[in-house]
TIDRENBA-416880 format. One record per residue: residue in three letters; x, y, z of N, C-alpha, C in turn. Coordinates in Angstrom, 1 decimal, always signed. Last residue first. Example, Ala and Ser with C-alpha at 12.3 -4.5 7.8 and 13.67 -1.06 7.14 Angstrom:
# TIDRENBA-416880
R; SER; +12.8; -2.2; +7.1; +13.7; -1.1; +7.1; +12.9; +0.0; +7.9
R; ALA; +13.2; -5.7; +7.8; +12.3; -4.5; +7.8; +13.2; -3.3; +7.8
This chain:
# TIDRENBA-416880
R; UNK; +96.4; +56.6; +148.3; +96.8; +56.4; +147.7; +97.8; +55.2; +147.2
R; UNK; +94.8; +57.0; +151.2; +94.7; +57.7; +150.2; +95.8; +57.9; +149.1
R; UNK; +92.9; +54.5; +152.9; +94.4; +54.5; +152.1; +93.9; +55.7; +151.3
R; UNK; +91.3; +54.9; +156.4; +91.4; +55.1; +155.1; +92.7; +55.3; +154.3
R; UNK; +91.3; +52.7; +158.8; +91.8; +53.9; +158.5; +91.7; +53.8; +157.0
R; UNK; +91.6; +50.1; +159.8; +90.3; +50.1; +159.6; +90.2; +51.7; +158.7
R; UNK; +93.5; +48.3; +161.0; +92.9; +49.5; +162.2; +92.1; +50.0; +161.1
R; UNK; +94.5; +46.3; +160.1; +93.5; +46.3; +160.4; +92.9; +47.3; +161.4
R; UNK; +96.7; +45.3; +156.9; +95.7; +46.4; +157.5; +94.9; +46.1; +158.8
R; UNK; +97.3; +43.6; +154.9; +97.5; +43.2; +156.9; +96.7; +44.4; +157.4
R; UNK; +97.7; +44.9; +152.2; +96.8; +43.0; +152.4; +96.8; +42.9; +154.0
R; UNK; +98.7; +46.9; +153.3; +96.9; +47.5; +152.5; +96.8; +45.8; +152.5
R; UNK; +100.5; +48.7; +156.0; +100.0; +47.3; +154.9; +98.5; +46.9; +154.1
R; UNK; +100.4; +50.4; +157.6; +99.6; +50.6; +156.0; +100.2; +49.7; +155.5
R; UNK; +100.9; +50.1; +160.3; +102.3; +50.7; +159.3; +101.3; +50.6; +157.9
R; UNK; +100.0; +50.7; +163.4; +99.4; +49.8; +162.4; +100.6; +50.6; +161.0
R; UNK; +101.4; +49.9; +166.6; +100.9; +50.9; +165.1; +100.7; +50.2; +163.7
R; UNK; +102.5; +48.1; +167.9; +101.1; +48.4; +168.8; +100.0; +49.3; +166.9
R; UNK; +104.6; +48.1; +167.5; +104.5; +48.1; +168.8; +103.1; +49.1; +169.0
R; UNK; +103.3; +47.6; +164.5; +105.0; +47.6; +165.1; +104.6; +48.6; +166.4
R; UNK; +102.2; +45.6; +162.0; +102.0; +46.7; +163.2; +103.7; +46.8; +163.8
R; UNK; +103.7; +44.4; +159.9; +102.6; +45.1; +159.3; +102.0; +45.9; +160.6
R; UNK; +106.8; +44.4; +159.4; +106.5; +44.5; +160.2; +105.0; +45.2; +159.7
R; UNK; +107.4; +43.6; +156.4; +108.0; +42.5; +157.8; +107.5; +43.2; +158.6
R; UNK; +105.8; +46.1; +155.3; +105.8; +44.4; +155.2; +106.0; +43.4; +155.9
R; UNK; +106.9; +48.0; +156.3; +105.1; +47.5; +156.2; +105.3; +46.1; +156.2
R; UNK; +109.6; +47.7; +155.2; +109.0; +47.7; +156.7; +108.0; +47.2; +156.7
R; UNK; +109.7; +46.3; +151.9; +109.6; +47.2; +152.8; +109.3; +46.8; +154.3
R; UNK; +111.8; +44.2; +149.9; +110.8; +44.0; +151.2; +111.2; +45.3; +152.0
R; UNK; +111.7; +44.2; +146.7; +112.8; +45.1; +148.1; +111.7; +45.4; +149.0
R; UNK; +112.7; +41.7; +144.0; +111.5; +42.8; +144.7; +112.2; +43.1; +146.3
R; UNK; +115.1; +41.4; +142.2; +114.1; +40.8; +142.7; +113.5; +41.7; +144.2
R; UNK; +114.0; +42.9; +138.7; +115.4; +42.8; +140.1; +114.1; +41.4; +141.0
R; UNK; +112.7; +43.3; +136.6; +112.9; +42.4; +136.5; +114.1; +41.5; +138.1
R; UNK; +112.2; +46.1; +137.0; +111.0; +44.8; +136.8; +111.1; +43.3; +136.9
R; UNK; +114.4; +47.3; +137.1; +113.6; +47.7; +138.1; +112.7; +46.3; +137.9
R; UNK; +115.1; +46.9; +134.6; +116.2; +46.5; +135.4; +115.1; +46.2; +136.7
R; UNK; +113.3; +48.5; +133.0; +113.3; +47.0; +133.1; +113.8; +46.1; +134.0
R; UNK; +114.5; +50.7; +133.0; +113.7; +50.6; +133.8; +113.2; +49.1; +134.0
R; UNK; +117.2; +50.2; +131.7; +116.9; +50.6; +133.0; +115.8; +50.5; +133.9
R; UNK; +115.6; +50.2; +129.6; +116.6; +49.2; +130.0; +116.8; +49.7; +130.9
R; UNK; +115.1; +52.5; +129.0; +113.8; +51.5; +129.1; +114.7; +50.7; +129.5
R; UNK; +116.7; +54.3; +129.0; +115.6; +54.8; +129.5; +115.0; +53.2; +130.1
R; UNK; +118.1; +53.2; +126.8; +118.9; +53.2; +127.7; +117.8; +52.9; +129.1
R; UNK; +116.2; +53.9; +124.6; +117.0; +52.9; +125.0; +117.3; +52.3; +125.9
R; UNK; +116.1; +56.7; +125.0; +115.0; +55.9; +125.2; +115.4; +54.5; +125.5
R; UNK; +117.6; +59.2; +125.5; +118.1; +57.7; +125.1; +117.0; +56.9; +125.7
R; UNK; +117.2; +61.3; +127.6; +117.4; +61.6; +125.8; +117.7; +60.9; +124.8
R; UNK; +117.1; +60.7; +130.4; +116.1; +61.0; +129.7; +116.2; +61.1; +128.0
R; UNK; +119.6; +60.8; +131.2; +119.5; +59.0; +130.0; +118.1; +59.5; +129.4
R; UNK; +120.3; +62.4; +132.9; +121.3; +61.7; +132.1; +120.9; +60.9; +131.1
R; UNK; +117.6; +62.2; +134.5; +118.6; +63.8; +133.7; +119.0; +62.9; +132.6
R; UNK; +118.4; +60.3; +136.1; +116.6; +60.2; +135.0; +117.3; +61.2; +133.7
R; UNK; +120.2; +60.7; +137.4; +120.5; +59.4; +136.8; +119.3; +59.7; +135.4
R; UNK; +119.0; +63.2; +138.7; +120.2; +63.1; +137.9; +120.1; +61.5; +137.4
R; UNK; +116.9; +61.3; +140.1; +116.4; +62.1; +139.4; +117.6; +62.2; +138.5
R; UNK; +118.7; +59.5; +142.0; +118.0; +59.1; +140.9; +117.6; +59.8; +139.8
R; UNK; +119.6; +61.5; +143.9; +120.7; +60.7; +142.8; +119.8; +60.1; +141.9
R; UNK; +117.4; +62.5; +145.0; +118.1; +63.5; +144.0; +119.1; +63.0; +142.5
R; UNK; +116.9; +60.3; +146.5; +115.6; +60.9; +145.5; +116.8; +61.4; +144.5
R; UNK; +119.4; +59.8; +147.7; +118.7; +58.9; +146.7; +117.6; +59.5; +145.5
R; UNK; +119.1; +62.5; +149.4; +120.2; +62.2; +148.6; +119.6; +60.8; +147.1
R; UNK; +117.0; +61.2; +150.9; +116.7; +63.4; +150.0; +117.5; +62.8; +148.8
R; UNK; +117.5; +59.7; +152.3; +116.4; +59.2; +151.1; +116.2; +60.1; +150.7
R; UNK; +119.6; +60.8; +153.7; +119.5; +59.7; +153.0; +118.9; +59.6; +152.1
R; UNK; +117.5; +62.4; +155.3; +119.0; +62.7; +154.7; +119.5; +61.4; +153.7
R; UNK; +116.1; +60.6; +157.0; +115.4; +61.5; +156.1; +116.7; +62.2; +154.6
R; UNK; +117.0; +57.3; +156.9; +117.5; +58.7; +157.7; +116.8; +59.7; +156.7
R; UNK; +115.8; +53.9; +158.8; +115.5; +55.3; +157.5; +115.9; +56.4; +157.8
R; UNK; +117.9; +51.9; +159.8; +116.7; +52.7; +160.1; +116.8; +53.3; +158.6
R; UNK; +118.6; +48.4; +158.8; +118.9; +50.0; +158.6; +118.0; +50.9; +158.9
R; UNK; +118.0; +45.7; +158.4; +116.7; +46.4; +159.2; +117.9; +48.0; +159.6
R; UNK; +121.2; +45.1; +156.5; +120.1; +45.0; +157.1; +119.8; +45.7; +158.2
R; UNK; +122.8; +48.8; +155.8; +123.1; +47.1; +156.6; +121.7; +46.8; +156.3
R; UNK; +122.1; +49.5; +152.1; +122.3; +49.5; +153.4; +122.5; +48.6; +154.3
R; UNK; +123.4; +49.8; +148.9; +122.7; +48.9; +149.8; +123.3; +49.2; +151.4
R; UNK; +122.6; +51.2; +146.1; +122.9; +51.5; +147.4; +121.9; +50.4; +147.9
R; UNK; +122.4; +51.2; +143.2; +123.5; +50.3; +143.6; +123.9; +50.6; +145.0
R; UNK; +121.6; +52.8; +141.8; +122.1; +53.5; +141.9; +123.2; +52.6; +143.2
R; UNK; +119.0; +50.7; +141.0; +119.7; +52.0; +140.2; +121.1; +52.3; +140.3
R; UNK; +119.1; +49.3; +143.2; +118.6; +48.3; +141.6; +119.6; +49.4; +140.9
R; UNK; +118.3; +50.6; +145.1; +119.3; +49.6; +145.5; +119.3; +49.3; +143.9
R; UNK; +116.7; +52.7; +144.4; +118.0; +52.6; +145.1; +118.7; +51.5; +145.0
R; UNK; +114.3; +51.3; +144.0; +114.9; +52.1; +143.0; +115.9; +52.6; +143.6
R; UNK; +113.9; +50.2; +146.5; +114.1; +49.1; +145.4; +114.9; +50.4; +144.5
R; UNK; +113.4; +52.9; +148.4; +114.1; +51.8; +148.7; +114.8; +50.4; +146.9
R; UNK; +111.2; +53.6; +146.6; +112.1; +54.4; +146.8; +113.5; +53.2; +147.2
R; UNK; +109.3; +51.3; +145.0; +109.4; +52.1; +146.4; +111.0; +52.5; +146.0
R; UNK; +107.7; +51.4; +141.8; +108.5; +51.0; +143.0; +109.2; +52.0; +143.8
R; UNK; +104.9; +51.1; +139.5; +106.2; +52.0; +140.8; +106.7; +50.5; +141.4
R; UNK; +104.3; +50.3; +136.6; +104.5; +49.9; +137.6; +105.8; +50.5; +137.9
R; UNK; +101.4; +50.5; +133.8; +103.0; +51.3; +134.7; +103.5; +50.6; +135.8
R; UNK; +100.3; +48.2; +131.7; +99.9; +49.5; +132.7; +101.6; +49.4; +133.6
R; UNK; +99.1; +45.6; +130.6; +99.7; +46.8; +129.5; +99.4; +48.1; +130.8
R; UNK; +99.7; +43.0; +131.9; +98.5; +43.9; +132.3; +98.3; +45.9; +131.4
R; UNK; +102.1; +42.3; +130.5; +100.5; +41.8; +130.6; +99.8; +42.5; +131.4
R; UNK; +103.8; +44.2; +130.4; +103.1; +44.2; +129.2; +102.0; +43.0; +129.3
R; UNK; +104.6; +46.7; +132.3; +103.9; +45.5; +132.5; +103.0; +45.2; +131.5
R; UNK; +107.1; +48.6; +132.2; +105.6; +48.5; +132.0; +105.5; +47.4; +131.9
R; UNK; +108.5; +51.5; +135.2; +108.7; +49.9; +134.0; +107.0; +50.0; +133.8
R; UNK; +108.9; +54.3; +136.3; +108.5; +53.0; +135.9; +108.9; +52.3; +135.0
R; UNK; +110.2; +57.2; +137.2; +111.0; +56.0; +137.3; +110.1; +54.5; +137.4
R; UNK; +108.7; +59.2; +137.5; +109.7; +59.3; +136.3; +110.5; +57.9; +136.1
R; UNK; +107.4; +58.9; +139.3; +106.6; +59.4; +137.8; +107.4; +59.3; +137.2
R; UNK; +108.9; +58.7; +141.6; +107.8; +57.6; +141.2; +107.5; +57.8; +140.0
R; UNK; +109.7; +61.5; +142.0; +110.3; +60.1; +141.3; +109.9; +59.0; +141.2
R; UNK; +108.1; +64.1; +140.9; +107.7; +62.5; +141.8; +108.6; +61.5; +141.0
R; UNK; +108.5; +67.1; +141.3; +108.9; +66.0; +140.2; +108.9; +64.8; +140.9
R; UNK; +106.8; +70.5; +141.3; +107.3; +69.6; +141.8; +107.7; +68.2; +141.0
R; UNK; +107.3; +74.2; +141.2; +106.9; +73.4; +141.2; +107.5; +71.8; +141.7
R; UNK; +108.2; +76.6; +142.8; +107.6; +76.8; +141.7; +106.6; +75.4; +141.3
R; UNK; +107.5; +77.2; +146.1; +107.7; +76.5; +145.4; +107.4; +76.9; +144.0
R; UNK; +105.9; +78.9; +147.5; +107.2; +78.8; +148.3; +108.0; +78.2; +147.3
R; UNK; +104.0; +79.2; +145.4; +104.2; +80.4; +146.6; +105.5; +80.0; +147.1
R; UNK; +103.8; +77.5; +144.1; +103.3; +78.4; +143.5; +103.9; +79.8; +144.5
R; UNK; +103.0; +74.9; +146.0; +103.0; +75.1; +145.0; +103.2; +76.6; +144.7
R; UNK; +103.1; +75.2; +149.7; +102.2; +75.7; +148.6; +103.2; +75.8; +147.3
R; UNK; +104.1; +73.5; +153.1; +103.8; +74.3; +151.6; +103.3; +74.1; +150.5
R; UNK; +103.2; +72.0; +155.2; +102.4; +73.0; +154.6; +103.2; +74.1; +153.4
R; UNK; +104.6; +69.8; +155.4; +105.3; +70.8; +155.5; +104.8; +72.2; +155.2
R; UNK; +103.4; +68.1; +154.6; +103.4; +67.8; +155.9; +104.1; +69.3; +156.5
R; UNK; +102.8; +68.3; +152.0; +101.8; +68.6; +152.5; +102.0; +68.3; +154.0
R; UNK; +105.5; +67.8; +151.0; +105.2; +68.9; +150.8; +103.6; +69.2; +151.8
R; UNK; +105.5; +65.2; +151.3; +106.2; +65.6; +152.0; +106.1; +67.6; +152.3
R; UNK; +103.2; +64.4; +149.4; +103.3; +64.3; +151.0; +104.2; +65.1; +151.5
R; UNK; +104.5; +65.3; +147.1; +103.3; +66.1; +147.3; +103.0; +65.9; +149.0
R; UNK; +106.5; +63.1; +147.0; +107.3; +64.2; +147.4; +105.7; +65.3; +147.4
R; UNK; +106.9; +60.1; +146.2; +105.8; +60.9; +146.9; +106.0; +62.4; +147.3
R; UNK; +110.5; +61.3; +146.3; +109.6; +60.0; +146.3; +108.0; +60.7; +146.9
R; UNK; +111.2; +63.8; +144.7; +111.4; +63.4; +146.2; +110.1; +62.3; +145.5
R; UNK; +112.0; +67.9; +144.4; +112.2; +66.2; +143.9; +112.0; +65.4; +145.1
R; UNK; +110.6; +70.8; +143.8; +111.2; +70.2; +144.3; +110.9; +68.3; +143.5
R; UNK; +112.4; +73.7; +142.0; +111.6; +72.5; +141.6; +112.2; +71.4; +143.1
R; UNK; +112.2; +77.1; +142.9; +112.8; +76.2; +142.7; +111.9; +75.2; +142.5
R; UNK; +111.5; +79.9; +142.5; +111.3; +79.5; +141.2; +112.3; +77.2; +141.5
R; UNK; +112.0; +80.9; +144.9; +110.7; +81.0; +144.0; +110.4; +79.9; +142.9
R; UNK; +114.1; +79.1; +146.6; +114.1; +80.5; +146.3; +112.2; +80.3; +145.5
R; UNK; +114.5; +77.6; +150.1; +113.8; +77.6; +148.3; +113.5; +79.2; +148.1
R; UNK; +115.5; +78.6; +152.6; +116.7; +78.1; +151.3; +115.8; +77.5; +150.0
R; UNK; +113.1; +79.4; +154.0; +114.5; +80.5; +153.5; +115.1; +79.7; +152.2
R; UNK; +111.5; +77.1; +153.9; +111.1; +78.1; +153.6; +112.2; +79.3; +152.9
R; UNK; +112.9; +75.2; +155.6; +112.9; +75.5; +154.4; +112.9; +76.3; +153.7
R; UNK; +112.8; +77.6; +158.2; +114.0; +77.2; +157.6; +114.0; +76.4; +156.2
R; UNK; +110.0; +77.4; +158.5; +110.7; +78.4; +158.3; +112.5; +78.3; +157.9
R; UNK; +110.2; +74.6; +159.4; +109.2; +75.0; +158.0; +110.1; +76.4; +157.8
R; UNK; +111.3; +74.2; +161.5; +112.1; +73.6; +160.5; +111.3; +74.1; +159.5
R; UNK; +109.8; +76.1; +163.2; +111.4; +76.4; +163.6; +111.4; +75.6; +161.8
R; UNK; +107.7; +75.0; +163.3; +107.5; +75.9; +162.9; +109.2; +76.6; +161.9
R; UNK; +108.2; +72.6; +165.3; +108.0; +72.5; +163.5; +107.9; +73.0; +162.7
R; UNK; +110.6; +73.2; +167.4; +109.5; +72.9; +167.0; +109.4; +73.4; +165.3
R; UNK; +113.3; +70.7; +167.4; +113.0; +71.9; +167.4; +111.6; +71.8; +167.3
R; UNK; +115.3; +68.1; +169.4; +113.7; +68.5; +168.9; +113.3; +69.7; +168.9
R; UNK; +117.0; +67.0; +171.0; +117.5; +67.7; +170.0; +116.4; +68.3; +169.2
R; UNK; +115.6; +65.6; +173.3; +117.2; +66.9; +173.5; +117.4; +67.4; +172.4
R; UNK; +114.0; +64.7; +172.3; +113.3; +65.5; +173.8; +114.6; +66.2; +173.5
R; UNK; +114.5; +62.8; +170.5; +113.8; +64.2; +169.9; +113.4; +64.9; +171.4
R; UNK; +116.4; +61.3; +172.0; +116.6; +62.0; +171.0; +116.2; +63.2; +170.5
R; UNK; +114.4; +60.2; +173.8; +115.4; +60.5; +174.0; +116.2; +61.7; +173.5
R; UNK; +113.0; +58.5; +172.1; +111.8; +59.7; +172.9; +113.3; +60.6; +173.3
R; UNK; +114.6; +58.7; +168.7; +113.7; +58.3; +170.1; +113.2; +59.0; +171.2
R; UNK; +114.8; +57.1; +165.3; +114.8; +58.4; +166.5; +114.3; +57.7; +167.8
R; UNK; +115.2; +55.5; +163.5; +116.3; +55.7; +164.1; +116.1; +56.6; +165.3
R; UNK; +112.6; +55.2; +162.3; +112.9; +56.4; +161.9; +114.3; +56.4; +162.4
R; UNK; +112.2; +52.2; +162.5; +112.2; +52.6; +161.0; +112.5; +54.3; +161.2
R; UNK; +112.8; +51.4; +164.9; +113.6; +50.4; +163.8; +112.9; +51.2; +162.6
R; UNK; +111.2; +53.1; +166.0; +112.5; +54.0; +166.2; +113.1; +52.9; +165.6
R; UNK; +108.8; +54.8; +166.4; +108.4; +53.8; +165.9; +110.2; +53.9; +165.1
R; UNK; +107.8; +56.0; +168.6; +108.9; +56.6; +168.1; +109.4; +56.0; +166.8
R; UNK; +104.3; +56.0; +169.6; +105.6; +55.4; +169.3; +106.8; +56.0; +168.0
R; UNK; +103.1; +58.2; +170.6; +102.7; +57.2; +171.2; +103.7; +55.9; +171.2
R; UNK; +103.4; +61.4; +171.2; +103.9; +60.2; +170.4; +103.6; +58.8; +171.0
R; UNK; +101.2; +64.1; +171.4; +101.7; +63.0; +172.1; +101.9; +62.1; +171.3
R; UNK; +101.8; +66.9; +169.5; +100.8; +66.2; +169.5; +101.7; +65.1; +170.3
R; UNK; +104.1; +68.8; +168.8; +103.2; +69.4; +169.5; +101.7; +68.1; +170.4
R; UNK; +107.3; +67.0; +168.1; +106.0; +66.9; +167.6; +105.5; +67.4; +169.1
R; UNK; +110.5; +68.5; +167.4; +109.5; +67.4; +168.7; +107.6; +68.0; +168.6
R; UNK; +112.5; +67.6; +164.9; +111.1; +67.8; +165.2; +110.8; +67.6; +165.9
R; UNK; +115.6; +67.8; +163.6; +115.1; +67.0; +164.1; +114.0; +67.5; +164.8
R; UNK; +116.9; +68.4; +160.5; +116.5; +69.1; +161.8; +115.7; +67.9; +162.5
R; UNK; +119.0; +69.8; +158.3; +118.8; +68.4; +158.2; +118.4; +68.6; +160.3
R; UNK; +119.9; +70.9; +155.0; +118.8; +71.0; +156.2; +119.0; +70.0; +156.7
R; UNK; +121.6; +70.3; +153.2; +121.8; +71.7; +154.0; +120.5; +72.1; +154.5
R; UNK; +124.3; +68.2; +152.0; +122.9; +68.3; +152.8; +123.1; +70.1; +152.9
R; UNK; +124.3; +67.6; +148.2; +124.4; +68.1; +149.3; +123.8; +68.8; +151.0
R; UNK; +123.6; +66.7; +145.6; +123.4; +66.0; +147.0; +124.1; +66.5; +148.4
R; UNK; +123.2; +68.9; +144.2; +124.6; +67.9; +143.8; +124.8; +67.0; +145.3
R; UNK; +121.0; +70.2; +144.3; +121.1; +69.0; +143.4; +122.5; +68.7; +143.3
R; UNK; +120.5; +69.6; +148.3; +120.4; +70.3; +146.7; +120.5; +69.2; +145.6
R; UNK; +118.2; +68.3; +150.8; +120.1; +68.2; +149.8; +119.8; +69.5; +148.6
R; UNK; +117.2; +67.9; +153.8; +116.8; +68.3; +152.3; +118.2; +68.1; +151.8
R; UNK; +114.7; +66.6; +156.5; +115.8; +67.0; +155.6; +115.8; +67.5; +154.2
R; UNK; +113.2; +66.5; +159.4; +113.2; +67.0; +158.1; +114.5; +66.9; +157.6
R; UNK; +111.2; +64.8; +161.6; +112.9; +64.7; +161.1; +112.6; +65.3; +159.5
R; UNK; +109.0; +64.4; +162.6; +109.6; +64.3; +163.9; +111.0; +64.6; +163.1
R; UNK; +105.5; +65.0; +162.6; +106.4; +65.0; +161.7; +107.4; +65.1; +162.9
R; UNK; +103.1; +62.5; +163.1; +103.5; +63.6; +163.6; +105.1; +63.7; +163.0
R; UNK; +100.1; +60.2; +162.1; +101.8; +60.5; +162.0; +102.1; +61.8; +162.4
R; UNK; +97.8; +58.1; +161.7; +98.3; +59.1; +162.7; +99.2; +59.1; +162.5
R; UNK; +97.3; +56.4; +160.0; +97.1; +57.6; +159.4; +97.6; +58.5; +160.2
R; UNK; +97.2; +54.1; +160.5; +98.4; +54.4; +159.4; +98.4; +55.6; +158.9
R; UNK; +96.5; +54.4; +164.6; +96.2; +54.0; +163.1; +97.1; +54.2; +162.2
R; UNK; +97.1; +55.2; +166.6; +97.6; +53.8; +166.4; +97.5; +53.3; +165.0
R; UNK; +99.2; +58.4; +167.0; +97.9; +57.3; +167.1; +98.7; +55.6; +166.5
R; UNK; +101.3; +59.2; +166.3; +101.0; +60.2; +167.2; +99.4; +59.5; +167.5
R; UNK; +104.5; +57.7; +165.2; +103.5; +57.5; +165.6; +102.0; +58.9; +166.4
R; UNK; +107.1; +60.3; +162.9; +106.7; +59.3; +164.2; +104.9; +59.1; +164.4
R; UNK; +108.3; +60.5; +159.8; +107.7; +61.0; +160.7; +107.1; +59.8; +161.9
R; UNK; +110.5; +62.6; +158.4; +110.6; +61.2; +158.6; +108.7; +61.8; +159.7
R; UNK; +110.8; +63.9; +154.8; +110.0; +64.1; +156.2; +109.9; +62.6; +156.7
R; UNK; +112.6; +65.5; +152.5; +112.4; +64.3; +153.1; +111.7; +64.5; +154.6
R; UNK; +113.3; +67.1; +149.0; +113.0; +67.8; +150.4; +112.5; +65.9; +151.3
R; UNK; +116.2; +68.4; +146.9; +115.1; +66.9; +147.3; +115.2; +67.4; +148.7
R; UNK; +115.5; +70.9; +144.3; +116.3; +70.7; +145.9; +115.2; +69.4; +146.4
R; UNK; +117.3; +72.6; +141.4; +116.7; +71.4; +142.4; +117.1; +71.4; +143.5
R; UNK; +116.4; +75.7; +139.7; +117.0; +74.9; +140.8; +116.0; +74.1; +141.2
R; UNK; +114.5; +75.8; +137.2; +114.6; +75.8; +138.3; +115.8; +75.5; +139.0
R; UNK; +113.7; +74.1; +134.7; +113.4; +76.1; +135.0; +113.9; +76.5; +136.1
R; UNK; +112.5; +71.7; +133.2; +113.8; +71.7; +134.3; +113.8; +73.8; +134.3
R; UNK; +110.0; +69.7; +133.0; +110.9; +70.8; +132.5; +111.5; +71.4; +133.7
R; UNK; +109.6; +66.4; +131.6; +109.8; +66.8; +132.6; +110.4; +68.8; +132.3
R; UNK; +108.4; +63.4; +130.7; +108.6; +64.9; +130.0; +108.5; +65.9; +131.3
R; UNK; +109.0; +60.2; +130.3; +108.4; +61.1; +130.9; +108.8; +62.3; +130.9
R; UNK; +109.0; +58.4; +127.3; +109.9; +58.7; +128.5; +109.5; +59.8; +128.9
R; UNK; +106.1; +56.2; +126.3; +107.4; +57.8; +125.9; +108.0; +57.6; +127.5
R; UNK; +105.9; +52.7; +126.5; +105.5; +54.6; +126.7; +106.7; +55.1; +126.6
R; UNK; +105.9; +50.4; +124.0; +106.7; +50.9; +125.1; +106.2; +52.6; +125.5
R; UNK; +104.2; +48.0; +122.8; +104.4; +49.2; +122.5; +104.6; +50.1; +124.3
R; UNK; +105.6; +44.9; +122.6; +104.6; +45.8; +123.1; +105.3; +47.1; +123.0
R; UNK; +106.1; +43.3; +119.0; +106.1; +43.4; +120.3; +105.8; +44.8; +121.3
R; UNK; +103.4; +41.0; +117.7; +104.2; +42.3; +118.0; +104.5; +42.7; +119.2
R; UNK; +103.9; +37.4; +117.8; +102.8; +38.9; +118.2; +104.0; +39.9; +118.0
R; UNK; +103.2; +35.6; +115.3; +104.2; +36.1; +115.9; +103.3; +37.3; +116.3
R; UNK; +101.5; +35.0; +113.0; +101.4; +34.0; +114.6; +102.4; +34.7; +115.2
R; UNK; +103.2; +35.6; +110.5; +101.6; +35.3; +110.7; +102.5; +34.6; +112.3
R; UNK; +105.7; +38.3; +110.8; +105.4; +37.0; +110.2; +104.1; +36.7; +111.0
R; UNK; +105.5; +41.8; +111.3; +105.6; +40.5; +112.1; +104.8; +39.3; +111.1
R; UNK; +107.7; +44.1; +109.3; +106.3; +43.6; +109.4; +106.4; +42.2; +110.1
C-alpha cells in the first residue's frame, strides 16, 4: 500500500500477444523517387531473410514509372545500377510469392507497407502479419500512451548495430534487424521484467536522427517530414 503523498507507480501494459503458427520470413521494400511529393515512390529493391536471418531474396527493381530521383544517400542505388541490374516487379513479386508457403507470418517494421507495395494479400499468399513497431514500445507515463520508434533506434539501442555514418539503407539489412529484433521479442516475451527493461532502454537511449530529418527534401523530393513538409501530400500514418 503507497504511504499518503506518494503516487503509485504507473501501471505498465501487458507484453504484446503474438501467435507464432507459422514460419517466419522478414520481407523489406526499398523504394525510389517517381514524383516530387512523400507520396510518389516506385519500388526499386526487395529483400527478405527467414527466421534465422538468412538472405534468400534479395532483387533489384527497374521501376515501369519515370524516377525522377534515385534518392541514392538513402537507397545506395542508382540510375546506373538499376538500368543493369533491374528486374521488372512482376519478376520480384513472383519470386516472393514462390518462397511463402500458406501458412507463413510475415515480420517487418511497418511491414502492411511493405506488403501493400508488393500487392500481397493476407490470407492468400500470407497467413498473416507482426509489426515490429507493435511489439517493440515503451510507455510514456506522462502522457500514459505507447511510444514507437523507428526501426533504425530499435537496432542500434537493441541489438547493438551501428552502421558507418549517412550509411545508405540496404533492404537486406533492415529484413535481417526486423527479424533479429522480433527473436529478441521471442526470447523475453515470457519475462515481463526483462520485457519492460528493455523497452525502457528504447525511452530512455538518446533518440536516432532519421534521413527525413537531416534531410527534409533531398534533391528536389520532399522525404515526409510531418514538422518540414511542404509539398502539401497527405500522411497516412
Amino acid at each position: 500500500r503507497c504511504r499518503t503523498g506518494m503516487a503509485a507507480p504507473p501501471q505498465l501494459p501487458p507484453v504484446p500477444q503474438v501467435e507464432l503458427n507459422g514460419p517466419l520470413f522478414s520481407i523489406d521494400v526499398e523504394c525510389v523517387a517517381s514524383g516530387y511529393d512523400h507520396n510518389a515512390r516506385a519500388v526499386a529493391h526487395v529483400a527478405a531473410v527467414d527466421a534465422f536471418l538468412q538472405p534468400i531474396v534479395d532483387i533489384i527493381v527497374k521501376p515501369e514509372e519515370p524516377v525522377v530521383s534515385y534518392l541514392t544517400a538513402l537507397t545506395g542505388l542508382t540510375k546506373e545500377v538499376v538500368g543493369q541490374y533491374g528486374q521488372p516487379l512482376g519478376f520480384a513479386v513472383d519470386t516472393i510469392k514462390s518462397i511463402l508457403p500458406p501458412n507463413a507470418i510475415l515480420v517487418g517494421q511497418n511491414i502492411g507497407k511493405d506488403v501493400a507495395w508488393l500487392g500481397l494479400r493476407e490470407g492468400e499468399h500470407f497467413a498473416s502479419m507482426i509489426d515490429i513497431n507493435g511489439v517493440w514500445r515503451a510507455f510514456d507515463p506522462t502522457r500514459k500512451r505507447p511510444l514507437g520508434f523507428s526501426l533504425e533506434h530499435k537496432a542500434r539501442c537493441l541489438l547493438h548495430y551501428n552502421p558507418p555514418p549517412n550509411a545508405p539503407h540496404h533492404p537486406m539489412t533492415d529484413a535481417a534487424n526486423s527479424m533479429a529484433l522480433f527473436n529478441l521479442f521471442a526470447s523475453v516475451r515470457h519475462d515481463p521484467a526483462v520485457y519492460h527493461s528493455l523497452c525502457e532502454s528504447l525511452r530512455n537511449a538518446k533518440p536516432t536522427t532519421s534521413f527525413a530529418q537531416t534531410n527534409p527534401e533531398y534533391e528536389g523530393v520532399c522525404m515526409g517530414n510531418r514538422k518540414l513538409c511542404k509539398c502539401g501530400a497527405p500522411f497516412f500514418s
